[in-house]
N, C-alpha and C positions, 0 to 999 in steps of 0.2 A: 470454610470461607465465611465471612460478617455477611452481616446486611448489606452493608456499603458496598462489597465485593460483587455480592449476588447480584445486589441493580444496575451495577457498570457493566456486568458480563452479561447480563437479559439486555440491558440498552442494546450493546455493543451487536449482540445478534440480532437484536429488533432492528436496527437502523440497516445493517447490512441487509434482512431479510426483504422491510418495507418502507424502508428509507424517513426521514423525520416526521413527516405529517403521519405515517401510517403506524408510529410508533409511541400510542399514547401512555400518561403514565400508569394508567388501568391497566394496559398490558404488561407494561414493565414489571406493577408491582405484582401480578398475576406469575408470571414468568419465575420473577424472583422472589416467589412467596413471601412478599413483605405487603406489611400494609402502609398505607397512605400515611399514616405519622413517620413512620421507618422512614419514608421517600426524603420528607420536608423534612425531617430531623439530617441529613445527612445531606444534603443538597438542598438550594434552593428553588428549584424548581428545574422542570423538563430541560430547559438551555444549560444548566450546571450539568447535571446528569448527562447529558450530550455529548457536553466537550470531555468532560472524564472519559467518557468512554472512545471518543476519538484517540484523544489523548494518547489511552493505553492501547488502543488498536495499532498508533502512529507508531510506539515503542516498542511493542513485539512485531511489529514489521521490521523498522530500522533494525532494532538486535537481532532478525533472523538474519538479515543483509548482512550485516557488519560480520557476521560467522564465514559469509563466502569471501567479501573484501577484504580478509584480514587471516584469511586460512593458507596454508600452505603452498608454495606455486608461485610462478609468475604471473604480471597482471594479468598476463592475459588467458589464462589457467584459470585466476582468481575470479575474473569478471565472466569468464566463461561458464565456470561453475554455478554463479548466478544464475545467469540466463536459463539455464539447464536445470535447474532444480526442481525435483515436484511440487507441482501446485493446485490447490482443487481449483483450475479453471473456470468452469464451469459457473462458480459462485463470484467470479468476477476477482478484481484487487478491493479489498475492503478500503483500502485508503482511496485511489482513484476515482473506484465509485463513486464515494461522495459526490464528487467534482459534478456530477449528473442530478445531483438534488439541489434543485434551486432554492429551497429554504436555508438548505445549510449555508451555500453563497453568497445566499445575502445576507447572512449575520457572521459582524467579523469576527465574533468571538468561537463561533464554528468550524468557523471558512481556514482561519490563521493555523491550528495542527495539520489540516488539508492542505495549504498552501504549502508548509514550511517542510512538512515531509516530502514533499516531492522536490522542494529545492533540495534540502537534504540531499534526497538519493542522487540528481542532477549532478549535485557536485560529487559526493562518493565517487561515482562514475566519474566524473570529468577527474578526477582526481589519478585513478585508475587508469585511465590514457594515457594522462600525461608520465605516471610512472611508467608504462609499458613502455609510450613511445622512447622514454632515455633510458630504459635496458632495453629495448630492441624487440622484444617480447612483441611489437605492437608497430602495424605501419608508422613510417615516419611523415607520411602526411596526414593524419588524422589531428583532428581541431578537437582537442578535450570537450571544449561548452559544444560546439556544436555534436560529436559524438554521443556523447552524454544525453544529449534532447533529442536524437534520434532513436537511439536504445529504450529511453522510457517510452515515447510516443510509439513504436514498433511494440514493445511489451502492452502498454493501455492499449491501443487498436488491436493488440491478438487478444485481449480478452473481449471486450465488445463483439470482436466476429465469432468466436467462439462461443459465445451466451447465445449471439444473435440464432445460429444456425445450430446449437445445442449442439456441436460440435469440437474437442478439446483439439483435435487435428489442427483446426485452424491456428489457435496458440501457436502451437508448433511450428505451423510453418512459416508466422513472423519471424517467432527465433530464429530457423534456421534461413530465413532471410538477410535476419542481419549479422547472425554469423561471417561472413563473408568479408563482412569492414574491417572486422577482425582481425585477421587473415585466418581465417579456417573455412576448412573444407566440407 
């Protein structure tokens, strides 16, 4: 792994560990045993470094995703299999979190991989309905956008309760809350 690699993946765990104020680039370059010329040679400061590391956080999330939406099975197999997958809880969704750091929100150049990755998934999903629903796979009254923004909102609220009560059970039993829309048992 470069230099460049090193401080997007120290970023990348700083921000998820202590969120942007708490992740300065003293740490970073500590982390990513690079020094302070390596940082400013390769990014322009703490805000570049930032969004890189959103960035690629945003990317190997969508690419783990895109493996279940596009893996073998009917939607609802497929969308299933999502929901279902291991996950380290516990540590929250590295992408949604964000959404809980008001430094990153208020700067659009932060905020915009946060935002657009979860429209992303939104539609993925709403995509995914609406396949199910025309092969059958999937109630016929299920509303893809609305579907779609209950399924994420169910998955972000089961990590929140989950972190909150150090508890991964709780994850759980959003899924298997909203399993049900589904149609599963």
């Amino acid at each position: 792994m470069d230099t460049a690699d090193r401080l997007i993946e120290s970023t990348r765990e700083l921000l998820w560990e202590r969120g942007y104020v708490g992740t300065s680039p003293k740490a970073i370059q500590q982390r990513a045993g690079a020094g302070q010329g390596s940082m400013y040679h390769h990014f322009d400061g703490k805000p570049a470094l930032a969004r890189a590391a959103i960035e690629r956080t945003a990317e190997e999330m969508s690419a783990l995703a895109e493996l279940q939406f596009t893996g073998p099975g009917t939607a609802r197999e497929r969308l299933t299999a999502y929901l279902l997958r291991q996950r380290d809880v516990l540590r929250g969704c590295p992408i949604g979190g964000l959404t809980q750091d008001p430094d990153i929100m208020a700067d659009a150049l932060l905020k915009a991989p946060v935002t657009q990755t979860l429209a992303w998934l939104r539609g993925r999903i709403a995509d995914l309905v609406t396949e199910g629903v025309a092969d059958g796979s999937l109630p016929p009254a299920l509303n893809p956008t609305n579907t779609a923004a209950a399924i994420v909102a169910a998955m972000q609220g089961g990590y929140v309760l989950a972190r909150a009560a150090d508890d991964p059970a709780l994850f759980e039993n959003a899924i298997a809350g909203i399993l049900p829309l589904l149609g599963e048992r």
